[in-house]
LODREN-646183 format. One record per residue: residue in three letters; x, y, z of N, C-alpha, C, CB in turn. Coordinates in steps of 0.001 Angstrom, whole numbers, plus 524288, in hexadecimal, padded with zeros to 5 digits. Each point is the difference from the previous one (the first is absolute). Glycine has a CB too. Layout:
<lumvexs>
alaXYZXYZXYZXYZ
...
</lumvexs>
This chain:
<lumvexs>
unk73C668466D8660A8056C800947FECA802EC7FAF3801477FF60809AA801AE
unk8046E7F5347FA368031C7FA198036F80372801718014E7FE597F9457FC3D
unk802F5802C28080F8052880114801EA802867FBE97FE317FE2A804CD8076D
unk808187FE667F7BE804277FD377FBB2803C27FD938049280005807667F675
unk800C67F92C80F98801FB7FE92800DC806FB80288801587F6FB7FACB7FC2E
unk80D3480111806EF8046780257800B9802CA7FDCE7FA967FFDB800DB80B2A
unk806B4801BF7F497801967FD8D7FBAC8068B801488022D7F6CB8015E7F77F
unk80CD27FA03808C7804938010080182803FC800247FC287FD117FCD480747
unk80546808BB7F872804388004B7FA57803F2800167FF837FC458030E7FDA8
unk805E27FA2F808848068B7FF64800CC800327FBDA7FAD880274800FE80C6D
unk7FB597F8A87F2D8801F77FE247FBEB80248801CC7FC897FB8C7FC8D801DD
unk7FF398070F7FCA8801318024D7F9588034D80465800BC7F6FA7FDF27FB70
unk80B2A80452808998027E8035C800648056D7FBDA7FF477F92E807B68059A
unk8097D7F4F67FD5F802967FB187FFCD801217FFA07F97D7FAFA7FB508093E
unk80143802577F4AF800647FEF57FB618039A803DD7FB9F7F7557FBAF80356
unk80688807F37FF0D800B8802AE7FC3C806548043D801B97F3967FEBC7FD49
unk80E268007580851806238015D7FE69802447FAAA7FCE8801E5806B380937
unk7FC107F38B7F7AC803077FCF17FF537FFC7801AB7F8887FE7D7F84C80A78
unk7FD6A8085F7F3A7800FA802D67FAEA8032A802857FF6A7FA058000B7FEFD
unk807B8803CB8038E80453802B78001A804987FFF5800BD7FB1480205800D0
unk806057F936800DF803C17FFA68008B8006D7FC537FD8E8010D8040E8061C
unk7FC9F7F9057F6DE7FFD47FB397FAF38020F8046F7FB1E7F5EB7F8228034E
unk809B480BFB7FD4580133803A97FBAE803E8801A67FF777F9E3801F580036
unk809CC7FF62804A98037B801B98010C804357FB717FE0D7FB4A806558070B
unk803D57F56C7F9B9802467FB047FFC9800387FDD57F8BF7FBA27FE0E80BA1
unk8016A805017F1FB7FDC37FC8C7FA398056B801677FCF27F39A801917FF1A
unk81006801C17FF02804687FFF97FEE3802757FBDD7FFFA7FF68806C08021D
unk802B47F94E80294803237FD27801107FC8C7F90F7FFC0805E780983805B4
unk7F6467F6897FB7A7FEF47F9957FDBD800937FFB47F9587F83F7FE0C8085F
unk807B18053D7F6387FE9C7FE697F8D68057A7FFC97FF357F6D1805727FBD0
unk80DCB7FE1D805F1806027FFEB8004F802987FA8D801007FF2D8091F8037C
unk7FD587F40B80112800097FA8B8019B7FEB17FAE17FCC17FE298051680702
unk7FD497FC837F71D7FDD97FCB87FB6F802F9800BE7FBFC7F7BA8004F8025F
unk80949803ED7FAFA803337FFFE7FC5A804C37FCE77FE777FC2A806A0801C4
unk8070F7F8E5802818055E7FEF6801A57FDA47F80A80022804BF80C5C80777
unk7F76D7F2347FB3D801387FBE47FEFE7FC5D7FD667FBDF80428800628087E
unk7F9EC802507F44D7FDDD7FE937FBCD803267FFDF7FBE97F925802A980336
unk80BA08017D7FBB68051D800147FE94803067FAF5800817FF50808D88024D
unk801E27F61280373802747FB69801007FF987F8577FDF07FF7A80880806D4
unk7F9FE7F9B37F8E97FC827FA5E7FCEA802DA800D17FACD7F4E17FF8F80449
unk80B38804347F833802807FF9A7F9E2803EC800FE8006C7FA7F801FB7FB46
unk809487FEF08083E806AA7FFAD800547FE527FA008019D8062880AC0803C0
unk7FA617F2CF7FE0C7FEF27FA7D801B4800A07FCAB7FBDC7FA2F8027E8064F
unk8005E7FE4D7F6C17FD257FBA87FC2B803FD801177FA807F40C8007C8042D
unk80E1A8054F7FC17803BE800757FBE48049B7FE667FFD17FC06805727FF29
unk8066B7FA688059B805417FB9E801437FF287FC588001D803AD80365803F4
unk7F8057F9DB7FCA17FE737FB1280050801377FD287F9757F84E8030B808B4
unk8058E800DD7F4BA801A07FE877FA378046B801507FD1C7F85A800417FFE1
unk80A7F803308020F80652800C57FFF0802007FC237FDBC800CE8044580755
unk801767FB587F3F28034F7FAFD8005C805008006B804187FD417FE437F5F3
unk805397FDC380A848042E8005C804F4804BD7FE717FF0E7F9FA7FE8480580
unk80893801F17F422802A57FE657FEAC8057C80311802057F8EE7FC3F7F99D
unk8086F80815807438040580318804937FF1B800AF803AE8026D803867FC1A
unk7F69B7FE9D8051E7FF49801D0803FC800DE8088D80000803597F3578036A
unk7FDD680CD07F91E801E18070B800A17FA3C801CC7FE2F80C07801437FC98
unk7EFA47FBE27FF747FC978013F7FE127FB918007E80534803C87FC067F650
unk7F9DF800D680C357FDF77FDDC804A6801CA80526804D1801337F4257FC37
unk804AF80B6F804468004F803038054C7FF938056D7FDB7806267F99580615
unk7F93D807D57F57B8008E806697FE537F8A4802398011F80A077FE777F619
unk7F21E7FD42809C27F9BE8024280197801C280436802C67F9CD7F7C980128
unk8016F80D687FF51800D380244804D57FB238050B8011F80B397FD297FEC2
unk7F191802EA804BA7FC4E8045A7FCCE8033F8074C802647F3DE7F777800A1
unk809C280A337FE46800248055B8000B7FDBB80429800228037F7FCA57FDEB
unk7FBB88078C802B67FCF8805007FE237FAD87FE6C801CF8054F803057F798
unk7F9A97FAA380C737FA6580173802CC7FE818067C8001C801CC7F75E80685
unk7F9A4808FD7F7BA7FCDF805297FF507FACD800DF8001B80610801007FBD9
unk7F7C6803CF8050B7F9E97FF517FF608018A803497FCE37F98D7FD8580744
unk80177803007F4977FEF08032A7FBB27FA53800F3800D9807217FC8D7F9B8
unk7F7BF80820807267F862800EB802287FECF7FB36802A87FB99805437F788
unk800A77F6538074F7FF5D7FBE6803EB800427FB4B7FD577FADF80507805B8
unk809CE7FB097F8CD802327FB687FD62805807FFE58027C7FA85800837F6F4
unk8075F7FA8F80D28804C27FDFA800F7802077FC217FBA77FDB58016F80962
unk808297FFE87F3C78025A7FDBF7FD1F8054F7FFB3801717F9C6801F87FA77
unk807F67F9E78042D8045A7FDA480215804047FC3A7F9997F8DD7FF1180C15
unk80BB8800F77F4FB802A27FE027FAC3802497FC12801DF8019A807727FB01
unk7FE527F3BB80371801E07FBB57FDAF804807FE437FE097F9798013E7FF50
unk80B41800FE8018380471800147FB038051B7FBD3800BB7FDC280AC27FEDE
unk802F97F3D37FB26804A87FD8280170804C8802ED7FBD17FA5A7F62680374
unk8090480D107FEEC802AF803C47FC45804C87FD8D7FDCF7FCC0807B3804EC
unk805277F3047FA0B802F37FCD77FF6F800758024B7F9537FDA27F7C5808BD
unk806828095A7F42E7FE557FFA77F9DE7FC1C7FCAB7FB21807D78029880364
unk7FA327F8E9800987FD407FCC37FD0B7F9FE7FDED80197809607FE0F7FDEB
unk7F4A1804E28065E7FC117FD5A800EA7FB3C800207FB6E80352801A280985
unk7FBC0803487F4DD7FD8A7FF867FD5B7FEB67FADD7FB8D8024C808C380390
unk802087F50A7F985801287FE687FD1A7FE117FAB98006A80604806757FF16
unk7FAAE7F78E8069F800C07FB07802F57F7AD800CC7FF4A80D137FF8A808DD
unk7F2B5804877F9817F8827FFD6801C77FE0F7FDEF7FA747FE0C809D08074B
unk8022A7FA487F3BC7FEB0801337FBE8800837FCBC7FC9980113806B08025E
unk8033A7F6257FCAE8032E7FE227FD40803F98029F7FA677F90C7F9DF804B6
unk809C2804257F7C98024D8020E7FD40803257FCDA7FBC97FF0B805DD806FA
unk8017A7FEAB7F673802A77FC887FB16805B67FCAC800A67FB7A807987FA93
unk806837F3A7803B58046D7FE287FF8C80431803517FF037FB8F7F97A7FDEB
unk80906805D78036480597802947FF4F7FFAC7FE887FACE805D67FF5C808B6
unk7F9C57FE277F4F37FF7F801A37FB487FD097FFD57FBAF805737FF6C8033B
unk7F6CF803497FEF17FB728012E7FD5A7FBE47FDCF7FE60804E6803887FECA
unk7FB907F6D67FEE47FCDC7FCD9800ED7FCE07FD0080411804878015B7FA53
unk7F5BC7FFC8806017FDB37FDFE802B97FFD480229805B48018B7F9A47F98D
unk7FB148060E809A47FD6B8025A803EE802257FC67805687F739803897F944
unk809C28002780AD17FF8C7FC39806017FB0F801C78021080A1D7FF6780323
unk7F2CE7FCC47FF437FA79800418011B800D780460806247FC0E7F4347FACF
unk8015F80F808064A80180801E6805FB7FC427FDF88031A803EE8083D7FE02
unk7FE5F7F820806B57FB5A7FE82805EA7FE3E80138800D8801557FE3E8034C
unk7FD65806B37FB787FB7F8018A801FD7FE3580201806757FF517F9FA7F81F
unk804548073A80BA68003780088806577FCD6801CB80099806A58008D80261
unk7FAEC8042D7FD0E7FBCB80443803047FBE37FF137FC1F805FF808218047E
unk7F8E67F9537F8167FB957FEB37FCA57FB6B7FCB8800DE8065C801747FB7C
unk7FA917FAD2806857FE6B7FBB28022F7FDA77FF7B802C9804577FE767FE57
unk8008380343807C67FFB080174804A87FB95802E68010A8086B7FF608003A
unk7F7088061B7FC217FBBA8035B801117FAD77FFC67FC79807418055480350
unk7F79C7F5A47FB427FBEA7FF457FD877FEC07FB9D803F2801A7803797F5FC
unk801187F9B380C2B7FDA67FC84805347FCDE802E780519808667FA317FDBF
unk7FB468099A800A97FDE08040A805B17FC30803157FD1E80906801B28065D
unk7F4C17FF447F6017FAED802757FD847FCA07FB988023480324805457F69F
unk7FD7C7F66780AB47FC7D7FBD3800C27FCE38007080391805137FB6F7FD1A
unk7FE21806B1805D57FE167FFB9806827FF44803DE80258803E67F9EF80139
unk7FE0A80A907FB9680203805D2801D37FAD88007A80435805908053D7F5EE
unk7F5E37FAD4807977FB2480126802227FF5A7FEFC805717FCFC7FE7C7F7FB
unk802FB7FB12809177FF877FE5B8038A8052480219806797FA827F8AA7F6EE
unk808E9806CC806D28057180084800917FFB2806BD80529803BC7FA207F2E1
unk7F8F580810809E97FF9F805E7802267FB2E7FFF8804818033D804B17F609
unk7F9727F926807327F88D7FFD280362802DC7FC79805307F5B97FE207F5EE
unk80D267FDC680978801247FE69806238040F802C78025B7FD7F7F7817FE6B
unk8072480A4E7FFE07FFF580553802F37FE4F80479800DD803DE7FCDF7FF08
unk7F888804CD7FE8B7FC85803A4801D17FE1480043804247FECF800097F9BD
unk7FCDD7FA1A8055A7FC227FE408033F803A67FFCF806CB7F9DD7F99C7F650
unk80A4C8033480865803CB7FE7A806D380170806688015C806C57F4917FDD5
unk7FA98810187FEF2801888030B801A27FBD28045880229807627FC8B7FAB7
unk7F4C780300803D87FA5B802BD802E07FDF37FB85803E47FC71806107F706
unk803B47F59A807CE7FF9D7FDB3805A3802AF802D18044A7FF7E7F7D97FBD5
unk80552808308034D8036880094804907FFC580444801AB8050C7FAC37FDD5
unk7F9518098D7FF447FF1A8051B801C67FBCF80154802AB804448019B7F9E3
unk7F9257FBCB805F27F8CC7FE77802B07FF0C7FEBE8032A7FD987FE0B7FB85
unk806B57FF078075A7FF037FC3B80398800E6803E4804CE802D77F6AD7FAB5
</lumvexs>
């Protein structure tokens, strides 16, 4: 017969509230992430603002943070009348011919598709560190 020996299971006992309490905690980090992953495309989208008053620029603003099943979504908005117009662009006052738009957010959130990936895996990664330790 072999003998298997002692085996001590405070660690894994350890381990495994700190799981638990990494769980208790996961809400509210993705609520966290959200908000400043938000903040990167409010950023990069004022950044491209033109700044010719300034009312366009200070009107950014996000909103309506939510989970929906396990998807956190968050809005982007600039509710100014004209923003749209300014992003998009639009036709001349009088009718002829096109104003080219900027494109902000548009932009903004195709820069942040860039990185999105990475962007999340290192907070992930720092936020199970820290819970581990």
């Amino acid at each position: 017969m072999a003998q298997w020996g002692n085996v001590e299971f405070s660690d894994l006992v350890a381990l495994r509230d700190k799981f638990e309490m990494l769980q208790n905690t996961v809400d509210d980090f993705c609520i966290q992430v959200t908000q400043e992953i938000a903040q990167i495309v409010f950023k990069n989208a004022g950044l491209r603002t033109p700044r010719k008053e300034g009312d366009l620029i200070n009107a950014w603003n996000t909103e309506n943070l939510k989970k929906e099943g396990t998807v956190y979504k968050i809005e982007i908005v600039n509710p100014l009348e004209y923003a749209e117009f300014v992003e998009f662009g639009h036709r001349k006052k009088n009718g002829k011919g096109w104003v080219k738009g900027f494109f902000m957010l548009t932009i903004a959130e195709r820069d942040l598709q860039r990185n999105l990936d990475k962007i999340i895996r290192e907070k992930v990664d720092a936020f199970i560190m820290e819970a581990l330790q």
